[in-house]
Each structure stands twice: as structure tokens, then as C-alpha cells.
C-alpha positions as CSV (number, residue, x, y, z in Angstrom):
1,X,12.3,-51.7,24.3
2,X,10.0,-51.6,27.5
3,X,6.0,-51.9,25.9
4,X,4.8,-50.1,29.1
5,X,6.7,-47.0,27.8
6,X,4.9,-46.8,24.8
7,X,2.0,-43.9,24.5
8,X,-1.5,-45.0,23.5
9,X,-2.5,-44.5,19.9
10,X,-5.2,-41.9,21.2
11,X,-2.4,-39.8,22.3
12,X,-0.3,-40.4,19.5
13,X,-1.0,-36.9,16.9
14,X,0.0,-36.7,13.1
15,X,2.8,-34.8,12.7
16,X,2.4,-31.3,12.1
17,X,2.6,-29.9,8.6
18,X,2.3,-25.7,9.6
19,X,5.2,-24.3,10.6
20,X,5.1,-22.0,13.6
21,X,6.7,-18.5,12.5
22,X,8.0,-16.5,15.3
23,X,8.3,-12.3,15.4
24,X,11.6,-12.6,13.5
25,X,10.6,-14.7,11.0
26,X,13.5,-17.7,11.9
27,X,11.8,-20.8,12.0
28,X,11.0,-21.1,8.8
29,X,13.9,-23.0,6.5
30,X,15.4,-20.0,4.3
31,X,14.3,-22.2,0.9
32,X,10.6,-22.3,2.3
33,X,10.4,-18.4,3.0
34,X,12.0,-17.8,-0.2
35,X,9.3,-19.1,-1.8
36,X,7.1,-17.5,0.2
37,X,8.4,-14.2,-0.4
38,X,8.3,-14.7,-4.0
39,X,4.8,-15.6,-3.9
40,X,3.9,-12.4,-1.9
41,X,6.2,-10.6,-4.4
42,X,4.0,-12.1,-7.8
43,X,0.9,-12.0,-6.5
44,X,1.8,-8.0,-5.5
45,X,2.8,-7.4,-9.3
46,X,-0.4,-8.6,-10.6
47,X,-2.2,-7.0,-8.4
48,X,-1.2,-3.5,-9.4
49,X,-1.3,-4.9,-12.9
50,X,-5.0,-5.6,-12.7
51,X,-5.8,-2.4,-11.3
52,X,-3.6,-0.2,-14.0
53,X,-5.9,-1.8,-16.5
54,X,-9.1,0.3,-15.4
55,X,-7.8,3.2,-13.3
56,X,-6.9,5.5,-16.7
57,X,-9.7,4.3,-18.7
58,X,-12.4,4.6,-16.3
59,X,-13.6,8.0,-16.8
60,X,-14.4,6.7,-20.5
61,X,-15.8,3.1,-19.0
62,X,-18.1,5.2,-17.1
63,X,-19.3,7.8,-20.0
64,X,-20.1,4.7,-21.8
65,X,-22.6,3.9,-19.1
66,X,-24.0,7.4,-19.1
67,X,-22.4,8.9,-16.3
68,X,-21.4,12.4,-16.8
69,X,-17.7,13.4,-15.3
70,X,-19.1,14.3,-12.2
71,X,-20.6,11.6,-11.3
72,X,-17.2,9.6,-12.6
73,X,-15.7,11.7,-10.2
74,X,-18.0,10.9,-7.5
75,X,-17.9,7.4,-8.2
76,X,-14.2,7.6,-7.8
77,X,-14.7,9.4,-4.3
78,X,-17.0,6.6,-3.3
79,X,-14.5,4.3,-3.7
80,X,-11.7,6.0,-2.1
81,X,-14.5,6.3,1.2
82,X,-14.7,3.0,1.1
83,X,-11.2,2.6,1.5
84,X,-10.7,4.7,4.3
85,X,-13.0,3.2,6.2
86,X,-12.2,-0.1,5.6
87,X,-8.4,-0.4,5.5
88,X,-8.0,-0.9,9.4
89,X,-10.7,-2.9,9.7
90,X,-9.4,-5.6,7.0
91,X,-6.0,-4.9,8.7
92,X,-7.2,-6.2,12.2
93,X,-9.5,-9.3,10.7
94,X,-6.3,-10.2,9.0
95,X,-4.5,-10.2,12.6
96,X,-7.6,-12.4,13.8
97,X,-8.1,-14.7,10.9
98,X,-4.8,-14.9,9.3
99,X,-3.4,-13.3,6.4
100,X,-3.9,-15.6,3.6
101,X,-7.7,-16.1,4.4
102,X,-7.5,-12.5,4.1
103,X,-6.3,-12.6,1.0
104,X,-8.2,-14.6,-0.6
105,X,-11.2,-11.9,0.4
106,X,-9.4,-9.4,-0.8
107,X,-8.8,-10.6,-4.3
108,X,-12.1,-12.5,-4.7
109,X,-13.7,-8.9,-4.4
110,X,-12.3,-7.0,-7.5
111,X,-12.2,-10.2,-9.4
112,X,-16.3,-10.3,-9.1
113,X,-16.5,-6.6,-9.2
114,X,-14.7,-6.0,-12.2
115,X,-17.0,-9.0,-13.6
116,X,-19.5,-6.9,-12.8
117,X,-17.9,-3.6,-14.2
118,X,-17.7,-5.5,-17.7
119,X,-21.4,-6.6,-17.9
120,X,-22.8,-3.1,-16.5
121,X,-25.1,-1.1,-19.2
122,X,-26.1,1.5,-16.1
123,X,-24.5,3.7,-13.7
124,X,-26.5,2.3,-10.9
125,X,-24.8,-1.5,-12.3
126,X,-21.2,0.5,-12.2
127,X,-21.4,1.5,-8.5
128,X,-22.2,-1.2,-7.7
129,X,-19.2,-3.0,-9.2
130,X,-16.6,-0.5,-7.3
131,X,-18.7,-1.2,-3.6
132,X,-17.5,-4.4,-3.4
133,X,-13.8,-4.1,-4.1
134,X,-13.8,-0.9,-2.4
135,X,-14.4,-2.7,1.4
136,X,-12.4,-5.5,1.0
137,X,-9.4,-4.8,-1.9
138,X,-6.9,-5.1,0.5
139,X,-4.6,-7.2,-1.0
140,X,-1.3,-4.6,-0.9
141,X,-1.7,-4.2,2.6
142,X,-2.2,-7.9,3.8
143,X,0.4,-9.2,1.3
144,X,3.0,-6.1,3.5
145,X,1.8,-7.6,7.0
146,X,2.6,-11.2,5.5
147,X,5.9,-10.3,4.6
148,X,6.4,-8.8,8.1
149,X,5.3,-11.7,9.6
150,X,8.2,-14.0,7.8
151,X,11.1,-11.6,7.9
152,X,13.3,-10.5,10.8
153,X,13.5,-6.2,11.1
154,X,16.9,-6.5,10.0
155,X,15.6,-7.6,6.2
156,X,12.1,-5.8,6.2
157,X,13.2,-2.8,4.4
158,X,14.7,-4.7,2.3
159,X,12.3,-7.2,1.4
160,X,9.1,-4.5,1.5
161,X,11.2,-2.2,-0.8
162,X,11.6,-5.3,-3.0
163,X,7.4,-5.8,-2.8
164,X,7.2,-2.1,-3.6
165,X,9.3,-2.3,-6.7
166,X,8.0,-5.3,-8.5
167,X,4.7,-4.0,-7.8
168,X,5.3,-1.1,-9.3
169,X,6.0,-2.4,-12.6
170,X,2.2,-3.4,-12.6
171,X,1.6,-0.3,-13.3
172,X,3.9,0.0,-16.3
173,X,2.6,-2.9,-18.2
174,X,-0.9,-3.1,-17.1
175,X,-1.8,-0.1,-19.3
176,X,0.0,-0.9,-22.5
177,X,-2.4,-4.4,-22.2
178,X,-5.5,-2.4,-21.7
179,X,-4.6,-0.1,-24.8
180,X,-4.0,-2.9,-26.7
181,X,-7.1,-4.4,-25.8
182,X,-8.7,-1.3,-26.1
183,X,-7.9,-0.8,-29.5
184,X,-9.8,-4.2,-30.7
185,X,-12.8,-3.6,-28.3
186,X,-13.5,0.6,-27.8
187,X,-16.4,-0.2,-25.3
188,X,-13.4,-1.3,-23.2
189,X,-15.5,-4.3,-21.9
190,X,-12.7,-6.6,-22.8
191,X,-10.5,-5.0,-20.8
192,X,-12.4,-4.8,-17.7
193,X,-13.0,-8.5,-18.3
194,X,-9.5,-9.3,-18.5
195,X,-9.2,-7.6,-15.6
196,X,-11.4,-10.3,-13.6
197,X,-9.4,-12.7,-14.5
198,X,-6.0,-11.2,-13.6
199,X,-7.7,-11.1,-9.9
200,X,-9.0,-14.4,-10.7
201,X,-5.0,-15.4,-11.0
202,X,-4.7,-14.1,-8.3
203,X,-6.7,-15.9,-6.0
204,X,-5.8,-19.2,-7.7
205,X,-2.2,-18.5,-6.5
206,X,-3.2,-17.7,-3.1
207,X,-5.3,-20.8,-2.5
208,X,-2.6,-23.4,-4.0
209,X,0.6,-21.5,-4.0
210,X,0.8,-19.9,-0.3
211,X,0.7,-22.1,2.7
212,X,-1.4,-21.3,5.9
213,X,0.8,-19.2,8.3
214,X,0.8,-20.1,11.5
215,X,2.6,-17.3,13.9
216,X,3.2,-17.4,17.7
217,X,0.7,-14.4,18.6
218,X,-2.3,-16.2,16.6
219,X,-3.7,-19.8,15.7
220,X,-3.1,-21.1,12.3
221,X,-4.9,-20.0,9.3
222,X,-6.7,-23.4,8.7
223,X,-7.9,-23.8,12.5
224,X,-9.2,-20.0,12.1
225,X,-11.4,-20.9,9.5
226,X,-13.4,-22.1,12.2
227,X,-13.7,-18.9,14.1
228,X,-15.5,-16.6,11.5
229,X,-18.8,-15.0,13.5
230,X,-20.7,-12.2,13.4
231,X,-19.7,-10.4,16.8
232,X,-15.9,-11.2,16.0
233,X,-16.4,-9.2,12.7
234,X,-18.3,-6.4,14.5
235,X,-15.7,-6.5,17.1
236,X,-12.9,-5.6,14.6
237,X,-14.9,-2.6,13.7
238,X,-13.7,-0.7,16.5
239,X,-10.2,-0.5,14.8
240,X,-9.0,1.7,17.9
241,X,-9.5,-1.3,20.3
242,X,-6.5,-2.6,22.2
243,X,-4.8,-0.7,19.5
244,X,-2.0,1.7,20.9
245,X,-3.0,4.9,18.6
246,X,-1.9,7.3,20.8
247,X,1.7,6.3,20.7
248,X,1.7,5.9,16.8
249,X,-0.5,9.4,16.5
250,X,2.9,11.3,15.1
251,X,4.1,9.1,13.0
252,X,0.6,8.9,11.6
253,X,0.1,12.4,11.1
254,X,4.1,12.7,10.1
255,X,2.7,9.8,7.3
256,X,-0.1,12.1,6.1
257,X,1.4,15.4,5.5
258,X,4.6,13.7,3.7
259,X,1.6,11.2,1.6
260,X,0.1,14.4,0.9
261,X,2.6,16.2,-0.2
262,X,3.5,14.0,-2.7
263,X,0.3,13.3,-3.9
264,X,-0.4,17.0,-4.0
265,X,2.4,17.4,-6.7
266,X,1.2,14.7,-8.5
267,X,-2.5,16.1,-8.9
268,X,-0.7,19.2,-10.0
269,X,1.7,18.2,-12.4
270,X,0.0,17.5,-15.8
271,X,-1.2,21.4,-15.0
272,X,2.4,22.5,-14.7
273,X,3.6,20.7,-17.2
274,X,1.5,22.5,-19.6
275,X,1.5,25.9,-18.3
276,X,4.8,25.8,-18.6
277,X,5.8,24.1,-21.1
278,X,2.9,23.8,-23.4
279,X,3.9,19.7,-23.5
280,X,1.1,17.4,-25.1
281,X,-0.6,14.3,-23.6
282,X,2.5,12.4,-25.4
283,X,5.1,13.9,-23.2
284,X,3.1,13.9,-20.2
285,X,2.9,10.1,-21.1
286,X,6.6,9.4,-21.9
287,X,7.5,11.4,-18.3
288,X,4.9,9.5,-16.4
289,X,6.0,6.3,-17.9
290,X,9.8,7.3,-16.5
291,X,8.6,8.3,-13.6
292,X,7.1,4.9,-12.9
293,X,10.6,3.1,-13.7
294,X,12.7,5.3,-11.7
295,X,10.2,4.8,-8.9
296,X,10.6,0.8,-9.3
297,X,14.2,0.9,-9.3
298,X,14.5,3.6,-6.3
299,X,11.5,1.2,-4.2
300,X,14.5,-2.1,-4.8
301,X,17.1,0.3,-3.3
302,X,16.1,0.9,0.1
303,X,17.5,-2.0,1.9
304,X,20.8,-1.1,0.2
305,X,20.4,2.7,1.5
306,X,18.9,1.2,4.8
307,X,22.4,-0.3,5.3
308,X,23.8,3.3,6.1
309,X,21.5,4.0,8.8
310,X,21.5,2.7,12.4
311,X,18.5,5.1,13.1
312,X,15.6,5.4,10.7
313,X,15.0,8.6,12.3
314,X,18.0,10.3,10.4
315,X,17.2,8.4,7.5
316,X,13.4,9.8,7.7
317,X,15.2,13.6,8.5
318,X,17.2,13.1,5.1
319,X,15.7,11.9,2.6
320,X,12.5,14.4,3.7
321,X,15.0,17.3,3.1
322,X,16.1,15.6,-0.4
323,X,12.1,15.4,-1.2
324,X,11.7,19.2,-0.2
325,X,14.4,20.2,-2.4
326,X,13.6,18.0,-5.2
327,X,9.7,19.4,-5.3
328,X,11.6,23.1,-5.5
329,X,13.4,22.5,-8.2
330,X,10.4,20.6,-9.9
331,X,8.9,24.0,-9.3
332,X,11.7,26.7,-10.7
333,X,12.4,24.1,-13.4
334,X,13.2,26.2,-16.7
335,X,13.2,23.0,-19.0
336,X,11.3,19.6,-19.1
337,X,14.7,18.1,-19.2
338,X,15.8,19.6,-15.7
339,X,12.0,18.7,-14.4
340,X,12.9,15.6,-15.2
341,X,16.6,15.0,-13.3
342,X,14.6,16.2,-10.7
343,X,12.1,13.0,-10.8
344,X,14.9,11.1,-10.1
345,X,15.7,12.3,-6.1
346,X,11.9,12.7,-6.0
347,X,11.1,9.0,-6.7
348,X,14.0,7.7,-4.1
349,X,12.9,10.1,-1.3
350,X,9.6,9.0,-1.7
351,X,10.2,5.3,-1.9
352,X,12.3,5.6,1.1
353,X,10.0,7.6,3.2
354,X,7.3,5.1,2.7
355,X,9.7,2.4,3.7
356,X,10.9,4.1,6.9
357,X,7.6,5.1,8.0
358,X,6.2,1.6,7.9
359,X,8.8,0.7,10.0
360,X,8.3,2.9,12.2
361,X,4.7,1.8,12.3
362,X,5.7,-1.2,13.4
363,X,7.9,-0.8,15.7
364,X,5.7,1.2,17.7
365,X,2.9,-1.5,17.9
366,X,2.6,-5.0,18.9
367,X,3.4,-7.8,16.8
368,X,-0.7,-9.0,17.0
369,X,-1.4,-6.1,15.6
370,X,0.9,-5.7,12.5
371,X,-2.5,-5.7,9.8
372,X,-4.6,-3.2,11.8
373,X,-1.4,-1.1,12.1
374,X,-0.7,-1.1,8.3
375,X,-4.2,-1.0,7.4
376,X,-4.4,2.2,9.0
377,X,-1.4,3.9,7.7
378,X,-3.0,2.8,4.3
379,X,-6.1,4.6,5.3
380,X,-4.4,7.7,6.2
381,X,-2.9,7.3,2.7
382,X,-6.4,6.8,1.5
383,X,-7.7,9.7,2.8
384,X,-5.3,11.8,1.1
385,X,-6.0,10.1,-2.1
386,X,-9.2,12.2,-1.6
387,X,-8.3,15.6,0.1
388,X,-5.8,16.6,-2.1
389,X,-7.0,17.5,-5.5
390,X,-9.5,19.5,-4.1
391,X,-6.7,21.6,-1.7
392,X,-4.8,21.6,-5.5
393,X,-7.7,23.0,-7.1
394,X,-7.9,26.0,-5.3
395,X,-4.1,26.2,-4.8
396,X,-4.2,26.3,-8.5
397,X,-5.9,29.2,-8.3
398,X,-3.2,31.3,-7.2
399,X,-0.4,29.2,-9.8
400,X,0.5,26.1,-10.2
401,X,4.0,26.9,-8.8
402,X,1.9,27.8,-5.5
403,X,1.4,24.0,-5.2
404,X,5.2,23.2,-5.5
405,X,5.8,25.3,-2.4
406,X,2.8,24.4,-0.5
407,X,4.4,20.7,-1.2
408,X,7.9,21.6,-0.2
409,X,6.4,23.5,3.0
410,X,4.2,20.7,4.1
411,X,8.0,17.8,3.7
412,X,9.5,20.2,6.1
413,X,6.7,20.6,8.5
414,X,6.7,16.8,8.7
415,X,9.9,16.1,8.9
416,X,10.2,18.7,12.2
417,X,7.1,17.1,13.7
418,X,9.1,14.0,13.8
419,X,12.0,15.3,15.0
420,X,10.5,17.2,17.7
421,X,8.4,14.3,19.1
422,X,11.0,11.7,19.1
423,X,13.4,14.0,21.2
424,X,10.7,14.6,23.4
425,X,10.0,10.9,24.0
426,X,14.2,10.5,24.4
427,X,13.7,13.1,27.5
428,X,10.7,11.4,28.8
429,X,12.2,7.9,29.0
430,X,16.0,9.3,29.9
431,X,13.7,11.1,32.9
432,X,12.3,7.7,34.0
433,X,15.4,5.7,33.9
434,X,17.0,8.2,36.2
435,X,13.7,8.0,38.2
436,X,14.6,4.5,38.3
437,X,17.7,4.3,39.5
């Protein structure tokens, strides 16, 4: 072996530990993103589980404080502000900083606010609790633009309708914990408590169970640490810099109106439920409960369904029909029983829609700006989180069946928006091609 060939020590580097990830997520060994995935997948259970521990018992957390239901209510609306206004803004951070350091952030927050929650004897002590896990609980929405980072557009829908489902089930067994704990401690400080440490959990997996990701449109998470500054920070507050808006604007506003929809008919059915069935807060209970199973197991079947469709666009045009025609139905129901069959097209249009149109999200955008993008579809999401019960309440008004058409009405103007749009952009780029040639 010739010496003179040899490289000096200096120049000689460790060998590198991060593994670079490109757009389609193929670099990494399949048993490595597994594990990933899984991680993503847990940590997105828990996280739901933690916050279906306080979000039915809060009106009575906060009458134990002295808050009266209005100012629950406003509390509530604080919170869902701060969401809004924040989503995009954790979305593009996490594009700068990397996910995982993200992450951590984002479940450090409710872990020391719902610390807080448990030890407050005021209101002022209870809004303060929700401030801080109102800007930076992200953790759905970073865990989704991880998962997009690490899987090729072939398996997305697939693997976010798997994140959708097992997070779901949060939902169904955080709340049977919180009665439970309930039940030994009425102030409900116990619970809250617990709740701290499920975050806690959380974070614990995220700093020792989720390696640094490392993609080719951004440095790696550990050699970002580095970067953190005030002006980068302020930078990313201008959520509409460098990011392409305009040519996402109609599958935004196609996101709202179908997000609203739904959440519309949710708002309004306890009411219709008991106007027209005279059902008690058992039923609504035992249906809300099936709800939330048929929605896990219809959020694990959109890859399957995804399989059937070369062009999300028909998907999107279908299964916004089925929704329409399933919130009718709910609406005309003459029995609980036929309310319920109709739950069952509801939840897979729904968990299908949300799939699609994240996709569609992203294909529109850049790949270096995959967390702003979701983070603002969340915030559009968000924002009808807080618009619709008040559009129910005077909908109400009129009937509660009012709602189910308004609903219905809203699905179908969507759905033609979309349409309309995409045909339009066919024509425009079938116009320059010709131009072209």
C-alpha cells in the first residue's frame, strides 16, 4: 500500500451516524423507518390520549376555579386563537429547525401547562395554563410532516390514515381514565395531573426513542440546534413568506368548508338527538363512543381505498358526494338506529377527505415547506373549531334539521369549487404546452 496515498488524520471524519432522508423517503433501511413510524404512530396515540382526559371535564375544572360558563367558554376560544395563529408558524420553525426539536416544544408545553392546570385555585392561574399549550401544542401536525418526510407519496395515505386511526383511539380511552380518576378525586386535580405526565411520556419518547432527521432540503436536527435566534424566529412569523399560498388558496378554502361542515353537524348533534329523539346523555354517550370506533377503523382504511384511485381528485369528488348524502340522511333519520347506519359512510368520507386533502396540500408545495403547509391547513381547521357553533347557534334557530342541510349544502359547494378550479388549471397548462410547441 503506497503511504503517500494515505489522507492526513485532520482530514479523516468520524463516520456519520444521521442518515440523510431524501423526498421519497428511500434511504432509510425499511427496519429503521419502521421503527420510526411506529414511534410517530405511539407518541400520536398518547397524545390525543392526554388531551381526551381534560377536554370533557373542563367546563367543571374551570367552575371549580370560579369561572362561570362563559368565561369557560371564552377560555376555550382563547385557546382555539391561539391555535390559529400559531399552527403555521410552528409548521415553518419545524421546516427550519427540524421536526423532532419541534416536538419536543410541542409536548414540553401541555405537559407544564396541564402542571399548571392541576395546581390552579384562580381563573387568572387557569388561563394561564391553556396560553402556553395553546402556541406551541403542535405535536399532531409535526408528527404528520415527519411521517411525510420518511415515506414515498405512493405510501402516505396509507401511513397518515394509519397515524389518524391509532390516534383516534386516544380519544376512546383517555376519557374512561379521567372518569375513573375522577371518581376517587371530584376536584379532578388528579386527572389533570396525570395528564402532565402522559405529555411528560411523551417527550421522554421523543428525546430517546426518535433519532435526529436529517432530510436533503435542510441540515440535521442536531447541527440546527445551533441555529435558534431571535430574528430566525420572527422571520417564521410571516408564515406567507416564500410560501406559495396562492396556488394552494382552493384547496384551502375547499379544506375549510368540508372541515366545517363536519364540525357544524357535530356542534349540532347532541341537539338533534334530543329533539328528536328525546335520547339521554347515556345514549348520546354510547353513539359518540361508536362514532369514535368507526372513525378509527375508517381513518386505517384509506390507503386500502386509495389503491382505487389514480386521481385523488375523483376520490375527493366521491367520497364528498357520500358525505353530503350521509349528513341528509342523518337529517330525515326516523330512528336512532338508522342515524346511526348513517355514522358509518359519515366517518369514512370524512377520514378520507382529510387524507386526500393533505395530499393535495402537499403536492402543491415544496418539499421545504411540508410543516408550514400542514400547519396551516391545521389552522384553517382551527379556525373552524371556532366559527361554527356560533353559525349553529343561530342555524338552530330555525331547526336543527336546518343545520343538516346547511352541512350537506356547504360538502357540495366544496366539492364543485374543486372541481371547477382543477379543470381550469388543466386548460391553463394544456394552453401553455401548445404555446410551447
Amino acid at each position: 500500500m503506497d503511504i503517500r496515498s494515505r489522507r492526513p488524520l485532520s482530514e479523516v471524519s468520524a463516520p456519520r451516524v444521521e442518515l440523510e432522508v431524501t423526498a421519497e423517503g428511500t434511504t432509510l433501511s425499511e427496519s429503521d423507518k419502521r421503527r420510526r413510524i411506529w414511534t410517530i404512530y405511539f407518541i400520536g396515540f398518547i397524545d390525543l390520549f392526554g388531551v381526551s382526559m381534560m377536554i370533557p371535564f373542563f367546563p367543571r375544572i374551570a367552575a371549580n376555579v370560579g369561572a362561570s360558563l362563559t368565561a369557560a367558554g371564552l377560555i376555550g376560544s382563547l385557546y382555539g386563537a391561539l391555535q390559529v395563529v400559531s399552527s403555521p408558524v410552528i409548521g415553518k420553525l419545524s421546516d427550519v429547525y427540524g421536526r423532532r426539536n419541534l416536538l419536543l416544544l410541542c409536548y414540553l408545553a401541555p405537559c407544564v401547562g396541564y402542571f399548571m392546570m392541576s395546581r390552579a385555585d384562580s381563573v387568572l392561574l387557569l388561563v394561564l395554563s391553556r396560553i402556553l399549550p395553546g402556541i406551541l401544542k403542535h405535536g399532531q401536525s409535526i408528527s404528520k410532516a415527519y411521517l411525510t418526510d420518511i415515506t414515498s407519496d405512493k405510501d402516505r395515505r396509507s401511513v397518515l390514515g394509519l397515524f389518524n386511526a391509532l390516534s383516534s383511539l386516544g380519544f376512546i380511552f383517555g376519557p374512561l381514565l379521567s372518569g375513573y380518576l375522577a371518581d376517587i378525586d371530584p376536584s379532578l386535580k388528579l386527572s389533570i395531573l396525570f395528564g402532565s405526565v402522559v405529555f411528560g411520556s411523551n417527550l421522554f419518547i421523543v428525546l430517546f426513542f426518535l433519532p435526529p432527521l436529517k432530510t436533503r432540503y435542510s441540515s440535521s436536527d442536531h447541527s440546527q440546534e445551533k441555529l435558534f435566534s431571535l430574528r430566525s424566529i420572527i422571520d417564521s412569523l410571516n408564515i406567507f413568506k416564500g410560501l406559495h399560498v396562492r396556488e394552494m388558496f382552493d384547496i384551502l378554502l375547499v379544506r375549510f368548508l368540508l372541515v366545517f361542515a363536519v364540525i357544524m353537524f357535530r356542534s349540532n348533534f347532541p341537539v338533534l338527538l334530543d329533539k328528536h329523539f328525546h335520547s339521554d346523555g347515556s345514549t348520546l354517550g354510547k353513539v359518540l363512543s361508536f362514532n369514535g370506533i368507526i372513525s378509527a377503523i375508517s381513518a386505517a382504511t384509506c390507503g386500502y381505498l386509495s389503491s382505487f384511485y389514480s386521481n385523488p381528485i375523483t376520490q375527493v369528488t366521491h367520497f364528498s358526494i357520500l358525505l353530503a348524502i350521509s349528513l341528509i340522511l342523518s337529517t330525515i333519520s326516523t330512528s336512532i338506529l338508522l342515524l346511526v347506519l348513517c355514522l358509518v359512510p359519515m366517518a369514512l368520507a370524512t377520514a378520507n377527505l382529510r387524507i386526500c386533502m393533505l395530499s393535495l396540500l402537499l403536492q402543491r408545495g415544496r418539499e421545504n415547506e411540508r410543516g408550514a403547509i400542514i400547519g396551516v391547513g391545521a389552522a384553517m381547521a382551527s379556525l373552524s373549531r371556532m366559527i361554527a357553533p356560533g353559525i349553529v347557534g343561530v342555524a338552530q334557530e330555525y331547526g336543527s334539521e336546518v343545520v343538516g342541510y346547511l352541512c350537506a349544502g356547504l360538502t357540495l359547494v366544496a366539492v364543485t369549487i374543486l372541481i371547477g378550479c382543477f379543470r381550469s388549471r388543466e386548460i391553463v397548462s394544456k394552453d401553455k404546452t401548445d404555446k410551447d410547441r
